[in-house]
N, C-alpha and C positions, 0 to 999 in steps of 0.2 A: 337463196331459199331461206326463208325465215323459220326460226323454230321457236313457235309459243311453248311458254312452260304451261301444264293445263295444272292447277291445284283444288284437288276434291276434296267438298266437305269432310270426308269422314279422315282427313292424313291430319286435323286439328281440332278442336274445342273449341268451340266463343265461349268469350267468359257471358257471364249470364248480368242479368242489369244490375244484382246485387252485390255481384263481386267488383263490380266496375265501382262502387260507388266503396270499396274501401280504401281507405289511405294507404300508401306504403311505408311500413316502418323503418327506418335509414337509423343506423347509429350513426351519432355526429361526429364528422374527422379529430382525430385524439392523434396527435404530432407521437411519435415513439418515448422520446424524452420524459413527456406527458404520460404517457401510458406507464409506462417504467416506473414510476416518479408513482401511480396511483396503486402497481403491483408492491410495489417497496412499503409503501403508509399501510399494507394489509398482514403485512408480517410483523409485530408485536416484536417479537426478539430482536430484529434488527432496527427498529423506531429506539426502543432502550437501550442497545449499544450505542447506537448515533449519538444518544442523551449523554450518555456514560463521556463517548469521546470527548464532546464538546466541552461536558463539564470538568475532563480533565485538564483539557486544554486551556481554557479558560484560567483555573486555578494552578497550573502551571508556570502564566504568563504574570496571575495578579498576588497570589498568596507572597513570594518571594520581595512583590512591591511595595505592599502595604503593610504586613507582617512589622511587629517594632523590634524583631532580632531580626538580626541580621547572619547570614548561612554560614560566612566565617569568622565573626568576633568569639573569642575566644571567653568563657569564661568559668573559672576555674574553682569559684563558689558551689556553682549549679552542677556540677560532673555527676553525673551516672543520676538522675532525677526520672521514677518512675512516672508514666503517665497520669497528666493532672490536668485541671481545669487552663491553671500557667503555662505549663508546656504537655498539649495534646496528645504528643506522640513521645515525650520524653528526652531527654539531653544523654547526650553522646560521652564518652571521656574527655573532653574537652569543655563541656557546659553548653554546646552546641543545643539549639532546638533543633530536633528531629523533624517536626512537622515542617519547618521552612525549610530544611535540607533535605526533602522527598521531595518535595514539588519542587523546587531547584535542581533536584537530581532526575525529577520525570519532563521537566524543559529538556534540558541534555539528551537524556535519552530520546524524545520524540526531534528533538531538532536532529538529529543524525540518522534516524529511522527515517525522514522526510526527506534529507539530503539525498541520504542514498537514496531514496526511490525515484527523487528528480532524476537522478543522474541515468537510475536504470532506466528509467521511461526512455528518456529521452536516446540513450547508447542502446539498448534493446531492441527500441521501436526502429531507428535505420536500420540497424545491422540487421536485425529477421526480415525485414520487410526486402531491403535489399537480396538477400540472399536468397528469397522465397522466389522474389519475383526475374531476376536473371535466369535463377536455377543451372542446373548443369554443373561444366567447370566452377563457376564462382562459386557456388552454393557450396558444393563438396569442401572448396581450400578452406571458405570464412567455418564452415561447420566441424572442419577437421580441428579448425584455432579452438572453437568451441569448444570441445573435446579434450583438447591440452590443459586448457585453464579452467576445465570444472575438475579437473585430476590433482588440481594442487590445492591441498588443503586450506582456507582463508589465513589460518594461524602463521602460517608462512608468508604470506602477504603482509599480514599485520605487523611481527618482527621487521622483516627487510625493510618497511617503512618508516619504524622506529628505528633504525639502524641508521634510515639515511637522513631522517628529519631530523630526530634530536642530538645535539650536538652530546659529546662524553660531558659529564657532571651536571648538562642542563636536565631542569623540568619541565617536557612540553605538556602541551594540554592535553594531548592526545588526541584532542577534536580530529585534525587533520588525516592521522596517521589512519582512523576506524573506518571516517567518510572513505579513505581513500581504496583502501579494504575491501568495503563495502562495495565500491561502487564499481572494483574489475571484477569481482568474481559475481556480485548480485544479479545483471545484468543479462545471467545468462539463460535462464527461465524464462524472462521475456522474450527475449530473441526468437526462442526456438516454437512460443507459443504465435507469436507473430509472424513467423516464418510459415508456420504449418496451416493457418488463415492464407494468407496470402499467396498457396501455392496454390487454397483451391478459389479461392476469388478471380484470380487470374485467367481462368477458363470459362466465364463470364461471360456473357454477351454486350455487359455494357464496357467491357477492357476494350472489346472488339471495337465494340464503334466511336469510343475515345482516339484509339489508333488511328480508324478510317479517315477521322474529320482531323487527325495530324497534332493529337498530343505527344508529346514527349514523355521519356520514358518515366523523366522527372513527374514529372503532373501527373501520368497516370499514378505513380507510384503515393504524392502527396496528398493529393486530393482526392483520389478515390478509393485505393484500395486501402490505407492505413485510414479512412474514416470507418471504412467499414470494417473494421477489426474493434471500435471501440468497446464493445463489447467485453470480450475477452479482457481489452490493455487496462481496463478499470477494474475490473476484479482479481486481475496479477496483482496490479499495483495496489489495491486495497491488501490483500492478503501478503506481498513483501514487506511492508510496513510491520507488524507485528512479528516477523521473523526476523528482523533488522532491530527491531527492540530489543530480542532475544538475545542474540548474538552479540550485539554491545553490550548488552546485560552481562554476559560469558567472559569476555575478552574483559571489561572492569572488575569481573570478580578474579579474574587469575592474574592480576596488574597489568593487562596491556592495554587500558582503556584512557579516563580520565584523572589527572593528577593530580594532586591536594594543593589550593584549598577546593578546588571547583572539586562535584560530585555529578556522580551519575546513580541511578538505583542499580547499578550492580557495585560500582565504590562503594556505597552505601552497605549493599548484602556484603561487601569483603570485609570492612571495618567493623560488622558486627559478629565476624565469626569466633572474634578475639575473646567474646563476652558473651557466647551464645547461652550458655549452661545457665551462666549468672543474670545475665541481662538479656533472656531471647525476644524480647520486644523493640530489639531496636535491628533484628532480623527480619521480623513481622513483617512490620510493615512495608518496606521495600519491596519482599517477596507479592506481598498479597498485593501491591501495585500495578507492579509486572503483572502478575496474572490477570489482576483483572482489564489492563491494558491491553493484553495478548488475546485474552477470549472477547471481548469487546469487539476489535476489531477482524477478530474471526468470523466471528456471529454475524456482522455488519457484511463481511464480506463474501458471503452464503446468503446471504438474504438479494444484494446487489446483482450477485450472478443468475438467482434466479428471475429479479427484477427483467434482468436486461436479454434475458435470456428472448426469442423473438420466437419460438415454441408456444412460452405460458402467455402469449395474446391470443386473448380472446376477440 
């Protein structure tokens, strides 16, 4: 027995001959990347920090190269020279130009702020993602580790690694000892931020059908669900960067950082405390670097998370 459906005029509207005859207005496909990319150019504060970094970075790489002093010759003429047209930022006890030994000191400082954030990207990003996504027993052990090692203050890390790097009577650079620092205890923000994405991705419908058609745990874990965290892992990692400044900044100003002759801007802020009263311009400017290093990439990194943020699409 057949059953016709019967459909009466009056259960719809025909459109009428005028309305047939308008176009339909489609926005055209804008990829996320793109969208993000066009929310970030609308926020002014974070376009100018971008400017700010780049132009640090840049003069970090080129001033120290082309500069006709040089960050360690010594010269004992020029000592304690206030800021001038010759030397910008003024000479150190030593006859040092200040202007080439800030930008040699903000190289240092951002190469070990970059270091460690590779490093935590990279140790973060498995260990949350892992831990998120087995869940249960594993999750509990690796988050209890977690728990241990955000309980021990960094300064104790930075010691025992100066303890075991540098040999007694040597100078190390210290490079190694701060990365190294940095980059067991930095890592753990990540994790947890990564972890907390991927417990509720995991409950997903497309984890499900990665399963069905016989992905492994691996591939679900690398290819799906840590893409779709990138969100979050870029704006951790913009805003560890500027905390990792900071902190190296800390550990060189209380000597556990970089060694003489090389400098960092917080070596920089320690060797002017000598002479602060008498000479506080050679305090200045290290400080006002850092800071504006630190808000720069703050700014940038509040601007990013709202970018990427998948709410503010319109």
């Amino acid at each position: 027995m057949e059953t016709k459906l019967k459909i009466e005029n009056d259960l719809f509207t025909p459109l009428s001959e005028e309305e047939k005859k308008i176009k339909a207005v489609v926005r055209p496909s804008i990829g996320y990347w793109k969208d993000a990319w066009m929310r970030l150019k609308r926020d002014k504060f974070a376009i100018i920090s971008l400017v700010v970094i780049s132009a640090i970075i840049v003069a970090a790489i080129f001033v120290p190269m082309l500069s006709k002093y040089d960050y360690a010759a010594n010269d004992l003429s020029a000592t304690y020279l206030k800021p001038s047209a010759e030397h910008w930022f003024g000479t150190d006890n030593l006859g040092r130009d200040l202007f080439v030994r800030n930008f040699y000191g903000a190289r240092y400082s951002l190469l070990i702020a970059v270091l460690a954030a590779f490093i935590n990207l990279v140790i973060g990003v498995l260990y949350g993602g892992i831990a998120g996504f087995f869940g249960g027993t594993v999750d509990n052990i690796l988050m209890r580790i977690v728990d241990i090692l955000y309980s021990i203050p960094l300064t104790i890390y930075v010691i025992i690694f100066m303890a075991i790097l540098n040999k007694p009577g040597a100078s190390g650079s210290g490079l190694l000892t701060i990365v190294l620092g940095l980059s067991i205890s930095y890592w753990i923000g990540m994790a947890r931020i990564v972890r907390g994405d991927v417990l509720q991705l995991k409950q997903q419908e497309f984890v499900l059908a990665s399963k069905s058609l016989g992905a492994s745990n691996g591939r679900i874990l690398i290819r799906h669900l840590i893409p779709n965290c990138i969100g979050s892992i870029m704006v951790t990692l913009t805003l560890l960067i500027p905390e990792a400044v900071f902190t190296e900044a800390f550990l060189s100003f209380i000597g556990l950082g970089i060694a003489a002759p090389r400098a960092s801007l917080g070596t920089l802020a320690n060797e002017a405390m000598a002479g602060i009263y008498t000479y506080p311009y050679q305090l200045v400017f290290p400080s006002v670097m850092i800071c504006i290093i630190i808000l720069s990439f703050n700014l940038f990194g509040d601007g990013l998370s709202q970018a990427l943020d998948p709410k503010n699409k319109r």
